[in-house]
Every structure is written in C-alpha cells, then in structure tokens.
C-alpha positions as CSV (number, residue, x, y, z in Angstrom):
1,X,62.8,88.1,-2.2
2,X,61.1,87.4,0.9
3,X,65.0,88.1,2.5
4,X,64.9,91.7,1.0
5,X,61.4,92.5,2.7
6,X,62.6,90.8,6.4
7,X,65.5,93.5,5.7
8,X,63.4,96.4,4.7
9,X,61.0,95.6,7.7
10,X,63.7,95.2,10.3
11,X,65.4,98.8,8.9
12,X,61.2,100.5,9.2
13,X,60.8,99.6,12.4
14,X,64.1,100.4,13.5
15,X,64.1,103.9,12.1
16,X,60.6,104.3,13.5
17,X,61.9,103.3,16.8
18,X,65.0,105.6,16.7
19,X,62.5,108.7,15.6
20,X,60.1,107.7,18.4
21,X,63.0,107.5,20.9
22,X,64.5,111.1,19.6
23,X,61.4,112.7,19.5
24,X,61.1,111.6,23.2
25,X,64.1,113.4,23.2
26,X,62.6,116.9,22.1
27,X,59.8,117.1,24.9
28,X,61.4,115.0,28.1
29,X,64.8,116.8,29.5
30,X,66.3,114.1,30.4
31,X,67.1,112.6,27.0
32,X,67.7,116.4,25.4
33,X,71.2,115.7,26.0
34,X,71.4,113.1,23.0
35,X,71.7,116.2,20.6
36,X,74.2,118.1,22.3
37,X,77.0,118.1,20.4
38,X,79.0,118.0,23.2
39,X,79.2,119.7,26.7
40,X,78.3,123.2,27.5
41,X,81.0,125.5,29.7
42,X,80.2,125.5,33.3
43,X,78.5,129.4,33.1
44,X,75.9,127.6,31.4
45,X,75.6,124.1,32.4
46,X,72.4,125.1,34.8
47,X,70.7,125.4,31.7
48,X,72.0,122.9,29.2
49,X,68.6,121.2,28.6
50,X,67.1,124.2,27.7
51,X,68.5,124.4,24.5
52,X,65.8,127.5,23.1
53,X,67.4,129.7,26.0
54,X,70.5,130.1,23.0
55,X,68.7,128.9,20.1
56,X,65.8,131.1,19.9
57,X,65.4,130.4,16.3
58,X,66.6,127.1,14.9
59,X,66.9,128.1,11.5
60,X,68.6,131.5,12.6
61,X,72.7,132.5,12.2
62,X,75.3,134.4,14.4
63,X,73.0,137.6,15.0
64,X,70.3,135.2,16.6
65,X,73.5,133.8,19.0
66,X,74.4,137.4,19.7
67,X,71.0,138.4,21.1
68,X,70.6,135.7,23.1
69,X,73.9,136.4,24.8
70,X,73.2,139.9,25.1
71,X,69.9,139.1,26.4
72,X,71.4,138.1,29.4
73,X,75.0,139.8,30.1
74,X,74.3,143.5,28.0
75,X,73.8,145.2,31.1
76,X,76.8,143.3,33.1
77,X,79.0,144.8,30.1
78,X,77.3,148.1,30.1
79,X,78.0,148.4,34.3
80,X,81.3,147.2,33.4
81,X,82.1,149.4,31.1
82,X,83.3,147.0,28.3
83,X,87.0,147.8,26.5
84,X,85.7,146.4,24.0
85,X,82.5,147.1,22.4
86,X,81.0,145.8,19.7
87,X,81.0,149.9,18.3
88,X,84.7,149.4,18.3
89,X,84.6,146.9,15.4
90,X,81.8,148.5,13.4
91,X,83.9,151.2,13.1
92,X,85.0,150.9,9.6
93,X,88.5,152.4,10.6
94,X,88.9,148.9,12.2
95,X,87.3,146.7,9.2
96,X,90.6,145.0,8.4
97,X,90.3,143.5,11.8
98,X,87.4,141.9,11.4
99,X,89.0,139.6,8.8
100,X,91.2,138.3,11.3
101,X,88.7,138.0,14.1
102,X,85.3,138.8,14.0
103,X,84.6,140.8,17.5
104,X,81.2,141.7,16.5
105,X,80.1,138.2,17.9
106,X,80.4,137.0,21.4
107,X,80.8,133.5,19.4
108,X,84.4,134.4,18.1
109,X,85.5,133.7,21.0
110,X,83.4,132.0,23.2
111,X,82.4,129.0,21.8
112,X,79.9,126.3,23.4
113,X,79.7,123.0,23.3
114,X,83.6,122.8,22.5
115,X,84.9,121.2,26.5
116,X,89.1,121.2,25.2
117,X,88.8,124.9,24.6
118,X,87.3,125.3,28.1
119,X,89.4,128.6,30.3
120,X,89.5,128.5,33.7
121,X,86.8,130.9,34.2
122,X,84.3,128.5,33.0
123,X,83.8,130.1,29.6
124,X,85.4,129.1,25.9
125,X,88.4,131.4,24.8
126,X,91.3,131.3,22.8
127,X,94.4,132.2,25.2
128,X,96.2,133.9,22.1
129,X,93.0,136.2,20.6
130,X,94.9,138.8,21.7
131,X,97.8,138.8,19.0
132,X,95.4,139.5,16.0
133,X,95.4,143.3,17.0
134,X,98.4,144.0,19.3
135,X,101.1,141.8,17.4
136,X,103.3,145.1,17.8
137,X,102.5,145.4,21.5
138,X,106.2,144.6,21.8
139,X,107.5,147.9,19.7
140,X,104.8,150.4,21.6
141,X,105.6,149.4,25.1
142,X,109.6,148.2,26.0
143,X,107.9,146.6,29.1
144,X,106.2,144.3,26.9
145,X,108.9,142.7,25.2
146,X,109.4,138.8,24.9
147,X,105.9,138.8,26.7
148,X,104.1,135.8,25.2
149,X,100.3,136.4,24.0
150,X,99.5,133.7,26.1
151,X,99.9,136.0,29.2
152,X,97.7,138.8,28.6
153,X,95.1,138.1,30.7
154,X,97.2,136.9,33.8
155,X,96.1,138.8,37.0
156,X,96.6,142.1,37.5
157,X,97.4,142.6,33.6
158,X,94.3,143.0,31.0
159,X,90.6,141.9,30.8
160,X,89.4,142.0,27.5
161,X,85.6,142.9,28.5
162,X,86.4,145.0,31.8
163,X,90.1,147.2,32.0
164,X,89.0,149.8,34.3
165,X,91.1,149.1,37.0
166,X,94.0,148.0,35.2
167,X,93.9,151.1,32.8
168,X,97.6,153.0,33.1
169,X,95.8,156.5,33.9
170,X,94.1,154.5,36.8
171,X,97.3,152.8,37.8
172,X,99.3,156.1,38.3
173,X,96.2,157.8,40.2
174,X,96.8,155.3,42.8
175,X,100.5,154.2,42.5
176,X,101.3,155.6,46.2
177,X,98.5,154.2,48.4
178,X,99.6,152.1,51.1
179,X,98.1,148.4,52.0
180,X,95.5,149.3,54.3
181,X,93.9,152.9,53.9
182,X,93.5,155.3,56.7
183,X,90.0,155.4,56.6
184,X,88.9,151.6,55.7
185,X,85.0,151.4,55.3
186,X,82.4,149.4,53.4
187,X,79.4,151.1,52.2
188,X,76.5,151.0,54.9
189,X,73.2,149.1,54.1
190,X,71.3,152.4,55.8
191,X,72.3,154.2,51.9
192,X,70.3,151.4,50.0
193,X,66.8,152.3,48.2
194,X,64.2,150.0,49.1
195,X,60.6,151.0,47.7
196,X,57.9,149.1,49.9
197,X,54.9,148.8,48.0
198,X,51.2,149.8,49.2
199,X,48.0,147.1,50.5
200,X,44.9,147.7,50.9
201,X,44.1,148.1,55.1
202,X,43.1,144.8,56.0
203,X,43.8,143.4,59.7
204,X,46.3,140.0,59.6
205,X,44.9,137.1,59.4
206,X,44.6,134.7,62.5
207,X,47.5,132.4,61.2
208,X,50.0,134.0,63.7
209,X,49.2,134.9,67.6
210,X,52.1,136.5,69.7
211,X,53.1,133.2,70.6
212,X,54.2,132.1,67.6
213,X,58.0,131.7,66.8
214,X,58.0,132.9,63.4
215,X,55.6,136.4,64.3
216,X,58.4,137.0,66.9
217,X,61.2,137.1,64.4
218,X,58.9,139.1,61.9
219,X,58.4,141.6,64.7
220,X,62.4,141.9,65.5
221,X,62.7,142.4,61.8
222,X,63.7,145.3,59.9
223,X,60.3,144.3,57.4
224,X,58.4,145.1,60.9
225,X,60.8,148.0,61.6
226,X,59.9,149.4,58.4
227,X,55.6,149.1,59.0
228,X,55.3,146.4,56.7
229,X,53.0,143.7,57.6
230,X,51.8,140.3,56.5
231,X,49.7,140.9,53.6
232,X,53.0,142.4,51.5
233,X,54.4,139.2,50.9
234,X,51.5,137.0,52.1
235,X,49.0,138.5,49.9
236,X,45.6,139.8,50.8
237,X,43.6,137.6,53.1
238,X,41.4,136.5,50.4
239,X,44.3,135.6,48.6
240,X,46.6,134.4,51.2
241,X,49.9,132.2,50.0
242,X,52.0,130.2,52.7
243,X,54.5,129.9,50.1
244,X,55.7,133.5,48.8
245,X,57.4,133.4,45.6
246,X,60.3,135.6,44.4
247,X,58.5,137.6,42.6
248,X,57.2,138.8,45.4
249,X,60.7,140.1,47.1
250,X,60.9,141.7,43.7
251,X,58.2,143.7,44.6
252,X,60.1,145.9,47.3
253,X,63.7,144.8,46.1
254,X,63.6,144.7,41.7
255,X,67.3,145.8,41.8
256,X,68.8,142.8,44.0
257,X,66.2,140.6,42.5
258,X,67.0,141.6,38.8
259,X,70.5,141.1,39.4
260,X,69.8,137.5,41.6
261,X,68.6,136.3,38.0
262,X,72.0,137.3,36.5
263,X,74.5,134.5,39.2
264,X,74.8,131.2,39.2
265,X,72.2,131.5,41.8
266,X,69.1,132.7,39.8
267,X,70.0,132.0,36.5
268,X,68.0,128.9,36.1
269,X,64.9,131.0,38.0
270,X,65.5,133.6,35.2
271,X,65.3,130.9,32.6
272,X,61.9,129.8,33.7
273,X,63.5,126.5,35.1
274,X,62.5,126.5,38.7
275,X,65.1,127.5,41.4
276,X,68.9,126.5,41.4
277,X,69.7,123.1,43.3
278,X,72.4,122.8,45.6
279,X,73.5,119.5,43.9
280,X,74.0,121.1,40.2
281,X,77.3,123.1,41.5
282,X,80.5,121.8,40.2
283,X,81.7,123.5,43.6
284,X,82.3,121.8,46.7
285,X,79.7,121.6,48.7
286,X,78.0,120.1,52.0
287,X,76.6,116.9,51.5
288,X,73.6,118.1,53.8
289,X,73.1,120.8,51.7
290,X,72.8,119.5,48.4
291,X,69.3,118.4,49.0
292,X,68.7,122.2,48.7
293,X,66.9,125.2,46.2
294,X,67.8,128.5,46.1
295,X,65.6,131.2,46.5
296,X,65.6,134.4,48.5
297,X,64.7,132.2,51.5
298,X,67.3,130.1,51.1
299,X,69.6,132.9,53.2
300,X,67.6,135.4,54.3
301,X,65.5,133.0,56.0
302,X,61.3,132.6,56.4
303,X,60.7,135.9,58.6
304,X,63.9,137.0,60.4
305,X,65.3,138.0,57.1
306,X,68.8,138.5,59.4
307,X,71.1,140.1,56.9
308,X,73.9,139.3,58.9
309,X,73.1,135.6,59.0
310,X,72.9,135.8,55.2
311,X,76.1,137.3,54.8
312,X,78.3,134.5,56.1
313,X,76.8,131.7,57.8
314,X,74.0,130.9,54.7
315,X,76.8,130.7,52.6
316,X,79.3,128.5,54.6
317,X,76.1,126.3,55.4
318,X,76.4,125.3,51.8
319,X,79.8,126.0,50.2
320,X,82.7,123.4,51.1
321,X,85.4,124.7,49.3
322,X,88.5,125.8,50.7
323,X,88.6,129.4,50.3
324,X,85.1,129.0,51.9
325,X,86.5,126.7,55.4
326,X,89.0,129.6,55.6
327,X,86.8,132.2,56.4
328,X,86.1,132.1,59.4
329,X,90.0,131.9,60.2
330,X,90.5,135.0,58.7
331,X,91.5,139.0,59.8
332,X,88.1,139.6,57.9
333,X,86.0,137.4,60.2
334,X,87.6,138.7,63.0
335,X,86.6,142.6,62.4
336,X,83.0,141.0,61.3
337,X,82.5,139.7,64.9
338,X,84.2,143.1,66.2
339,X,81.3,145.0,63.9
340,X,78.7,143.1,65.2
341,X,80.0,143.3,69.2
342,X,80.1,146.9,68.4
343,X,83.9,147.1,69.1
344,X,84.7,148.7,66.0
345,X,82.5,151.1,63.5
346,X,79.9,150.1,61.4
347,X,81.2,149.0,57.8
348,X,84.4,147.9,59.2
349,X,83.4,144.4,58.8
350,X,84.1,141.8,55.9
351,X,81.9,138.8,55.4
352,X,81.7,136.9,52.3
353,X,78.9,139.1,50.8
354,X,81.1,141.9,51.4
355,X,83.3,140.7,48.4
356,X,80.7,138.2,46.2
357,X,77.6,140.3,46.8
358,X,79.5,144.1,47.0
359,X,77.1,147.2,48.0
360,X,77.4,149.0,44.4
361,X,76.2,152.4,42.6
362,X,74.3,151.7,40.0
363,X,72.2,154.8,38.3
364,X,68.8,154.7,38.2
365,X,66.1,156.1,35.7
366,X,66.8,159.2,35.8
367,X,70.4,159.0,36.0
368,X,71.1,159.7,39.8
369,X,73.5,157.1,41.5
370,X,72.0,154.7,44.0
371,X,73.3,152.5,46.3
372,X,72.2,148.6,45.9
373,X,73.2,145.1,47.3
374,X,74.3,143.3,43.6
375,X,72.9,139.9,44.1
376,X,74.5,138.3,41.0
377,X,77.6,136.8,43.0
378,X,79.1,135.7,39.9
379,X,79.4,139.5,38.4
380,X,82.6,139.9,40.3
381,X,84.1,136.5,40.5
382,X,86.5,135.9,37.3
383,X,88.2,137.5,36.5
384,X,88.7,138.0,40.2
385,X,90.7,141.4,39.0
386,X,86.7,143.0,39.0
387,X,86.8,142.7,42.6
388,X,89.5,145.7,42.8
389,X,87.0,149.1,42.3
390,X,83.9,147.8,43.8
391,X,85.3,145.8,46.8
392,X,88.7,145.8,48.3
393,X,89.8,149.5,47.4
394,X,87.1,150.4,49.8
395,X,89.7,149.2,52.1
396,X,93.1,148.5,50.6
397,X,95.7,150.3,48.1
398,X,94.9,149.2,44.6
399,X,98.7,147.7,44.6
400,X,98.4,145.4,47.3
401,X,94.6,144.2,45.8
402,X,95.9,143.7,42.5
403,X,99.1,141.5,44.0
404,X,96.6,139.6,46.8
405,X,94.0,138.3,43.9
406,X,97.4,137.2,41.9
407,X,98.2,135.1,44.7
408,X,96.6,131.6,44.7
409,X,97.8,130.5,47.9
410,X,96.4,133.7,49.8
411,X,93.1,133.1,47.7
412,X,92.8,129.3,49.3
413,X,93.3,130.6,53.1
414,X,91.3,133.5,52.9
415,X,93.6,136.5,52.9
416,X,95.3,135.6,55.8
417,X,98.7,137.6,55.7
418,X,100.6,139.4,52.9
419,X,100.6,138.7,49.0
420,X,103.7,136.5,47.9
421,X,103.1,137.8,44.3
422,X,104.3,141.1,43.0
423,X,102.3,142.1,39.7
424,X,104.4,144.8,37.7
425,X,101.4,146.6,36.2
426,X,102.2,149.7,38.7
427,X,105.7,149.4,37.8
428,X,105.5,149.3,34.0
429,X,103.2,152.3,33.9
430,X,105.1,154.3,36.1
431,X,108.0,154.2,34.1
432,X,106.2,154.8,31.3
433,X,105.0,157.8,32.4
434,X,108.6,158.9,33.1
C-alpha cells in the first residue's frame, strides 16, 4: 500500500511539474518552441514564436488559416495579378478539381511545420501539384511532350501565383527585342509621391546649433530641401523624442512603409515583434553586422537620409553572400558610379535597390497610377522570374532576362557577361503561333 501512494505521489508531482514547465511555455518565447510540431519554412521563421500570428483562433479550421495568410500577402497577389485565384476554384465549372486538390486554401499546398517538403524558395510545395489539372498538357501543346511535372516551375517556364511575364501573348509581344534596349532607363525618384504632413509653427528646439554634425547633414538633405524641419519627425517641442519610431516615416512615406512590413525586413515590426535582427537571417552575413535591428534608419541613416548610400553600400554593409561581394565587380556598379559622376544620364544606374527594392506603379485611391519605391525586398525575389516586368525590362529584352535569371552561375557573380542558359519559352510560343 504505502508503495502504491510513493507511486501516485511521484506521478502528481511530476505531472504538476511538466504542466508548470509547459505553461512557462505559453507566456515566455523562448520555450514556445516545445509545441511546434516541427520547424516553420524560412518566409516565416522571424515569427515562429508567435504562434497567434497563424493561429488566430485555436479552436478554428482551414478558413481561419486562409485569413491569416491573406492577411498578410492578399495585396502582393492582387499587385501580382494571381493565375490563380481562389475565384477560379469556386467556380463550380471547376468543382471536380477540387476533389483532387483543394486550391481554395493556401494550405494545400503550402504546408508549415512540414521541413522535408521545404522548396527552394523557402515555402512548402509539392513539385508535382501541377499534374492534377494539366495531366493532358502533353496532347494541347507538342512542345510539351515527355516534359516531366516536376519541371513546371523551372525558370523562365510557369509560376503558379504570378504568369504575367511568362504568358504566350506576352512572349510574342516581345520575341524580337534585342539584349540591351536602345533607350535603357530606370524610373527616376523625382516621379515618386511623397505627402509631407503639417506642424504647428513652433521654432526648433536648442538641441542642434550650426555646428553640429548631424544639423549639417539634415540641412544638405532632401527633408531640408523639401521645408521640413525638426518637429516632423522629432515631434513638437513639448513632446520632443530623440528616438523616432517608424511610424513616424510612415507619416510622409505610408506606401514604402506599408510595403517595408511586407519583407523579410519588416515583417517581424508588422507582427508587433520589435524590429528585424541582423542575426535571425539564414543569409550570409557580416559578422559586425549581426549585432544589428532594422528599421528605416538602419539605411537611410539618422539625418542625411542619402538615398544613394541606402541603395548599395547599407546593404553590402550587412549582406555577405556571394551574389552580394559581386556587386561591386559588376557592369551595373560601374554605370552606378558613372550616374553619380554625372557621366552618364540620370536612371542609367543599377544598384542593388534597383532590382530588390524596384521603383513600381501601384494605383492609388482613386485609381490613378503612382510611382513608389516597394520596400518589401522580398516581393520580387523567388521566383526571381518577378523581377522580368518591373526591373530588368526597363533595360533589357525580355529573352535575354528570362535566360540571365535561369543562369545560376551569372546570378553568383552579379551579371557579369552573357547568360549560358537558353530558356525555350520564346521559342515554343513562337512556333505555336505559327
């Protein structure tokens, strides 16, 4: 008898102590990860412990899922204009496909927490989805015969989400253009909306006199250029802040902060999880960098805000990968320096910006197009193939982009030379079309 109650108090006080330490668990971050039933993908992993940013509802299904991914990349599939929409499958012409795949959901395909099913674009996917609903693919198109299902989203073939510069009509439309236009510009910053908001006419405060370093970059700023003063992101002299937050660039700049919340760069900001560190990336990065938060600040610097300086040398200050080391090697660099030595015309430079953080026409309220900087450097990283419209057909033939982001080589040193990879996308719907 008394060996039964040593038993049943050993097995209480261990399952009290287990409860204790999991309910530790709930409230302290570090320990959240003892119910995750296994890793998340790396688009997500800068919020892993903050498990209610998916799970709104504990006790809810798929639809509870499918708003919280919405919640955070409906507008990137709206500006993308999706191939897929989720109006596609509710279409009850298409119901028998749903039994096969349900496309309504994000979750059908993009499962978290599931590492062995993890794509090289950092998301969950199934490399062979597309074979529920083009199985004939091979009797439509003779170009596509033999082609495994496997291979459907290479490079410079389809993206299930965004197609529009892969689409045949688009293809043909631009089938003759040559490498390097005639006329190869960027979009100039001089186009972009910036809405400065109104203070109250108060004299600034006594923190700065003309000696001061940081008043003399604020005066040889384009914030000074454009009459704003201290107080805008300061606050008003009774309620002065040495600190400003970045809800106070958002002020002035709501479209490139709105879409800073949307990268890798902002999304734990977004998420109510303080600012990005350095040291989270599963990039490369300087080990004197890592130390480091993101925050508008972070490249734009304290008062100089030099756009230039943000555009290439912020991010090489913290990015160690090899793509990244290339740069500054590369016939991009070299017509950046030319730009800024005023050899060559304005726009004619390429800096890493140019490509991760593209100038792009986005309507506005009341449907006009507007030019903003898009802040959410992930929007047209992977598939790299989203790059074409917005970024290097501003400059190049759509054949040689889609061939150059084929070629991994060319990717590692930075575009310097020609693409080694011919993509037949051009071909196939050329003869087609014949």
């Amino acid at each position: 008898m008394m060996k039964k109650k040593i038993i049943w108090s050993l097995w209480a006080v261990s399952t009290t102590a287990l409860l204790g330490y999991l309910s530790m668990g709930l409230f302290a971050n570090e320990k959240k990860d003892l119910f995750l039933p296994g890793p998340v993908m790396h688009g997500h992993h800068q919020v892993e412990m903050q498990c209610s940013t998916c799970h709104t509802d504990p006790f809810g299904g798929g639809e509870v899922l499918q708003d919280a991914c919405t919640s955070c990349h409906a507008k990137e599939l709206k500006t993308a204009l999706d191939s897929h929409p989720k109006t596609k499958f509710t279409d009850p012409r298409n119901a028998d496909r749903l039994e096969l795949i349900d496309a309504r959901f994000c979750v059908a395909c993009h499962l978290e927490h599931q590492p062995e099913l993890m794509h090289p674009m950092g998301v969950s996917e199934p490399e062979d989805f597309c074979v529920h609903c083009h199985q004939d693919i091979g009797e439509e198109r003779e170009s596509h015969v033999g082609l495994e299902m496997t291979t459907c989203g290479n490079s410079g073939c389809h993206n299930f989400h965004d197609n529009k510069a892969l689409y045949e009509e688009f293809l043909l439309d631009h089938k003759d253009e040559p490498d390097l236009l005639p006329t190869a510009l960027l979009p100039t910053t001089d186009q972009i909306e910036v809405k400065i908001k109104t203070i109250n006419d108060q004299s600034i405060p006594n923190q700065f006199e003309l000696s001061d370093p940081d008043h003399k970059k604020w005066l040889a700023s384009d914030h000074a250029q454009a009459g704003m003063q201290c107080q805008h992101c300061h606050g008003e002299v009774a309620n002065w802040s040495s600190q400003p937050e970045i809800e106070v660039c958002a002020d002035c700049h709501k479209d490139e902060t709105d879409t800073f919340g949307l990268g890798m760069h902002g999304f734990p900001w977004k998420q109510g999880l303080g600012l990005a560190k350095v040291s989270d990336s599963f990039l490369p990065m300087h080990s004197d960098a890592v130390h480091k938060e993101v925050d508008c600040q972070s490249c734009h610097g304290s008062h100089d805000y030099d756009i230039q300086q943000a555009a290439v040398e912020s991010c090489l200050g913290c990015h160690d990968d090899t793509h990244s080391n290339n740069f500054k090697a590369s016939k991009h660099f070299q017509l950046f320096e030319a730009e800024l030595n005023k050899e060559v015309q304005v726009g004619s430079g390429v800096t890493c910006a140019t490509c991760h953080m593209p100038r792009m026409k986005i309507e506005n309220e009341f449907g006009q197009e507007k030019l903003i900087v898009n802040h959410n450097q992930s929007d047209v990283l992977q598939p790299n193939e989203k790059m074409i419209r917005p970024v290097c057909m501003n400059c190049h033939g759509l054949g040689f982009s889609i061939n150059a982001l084929a070629d991994e080589k060319l990717i590692k040193n930075n575009f310097q030379g020609a693409p080694s990879v011919h993509v037949e996308s051009i071909d196939w719907a050329v003869a087609r079309d014949k």
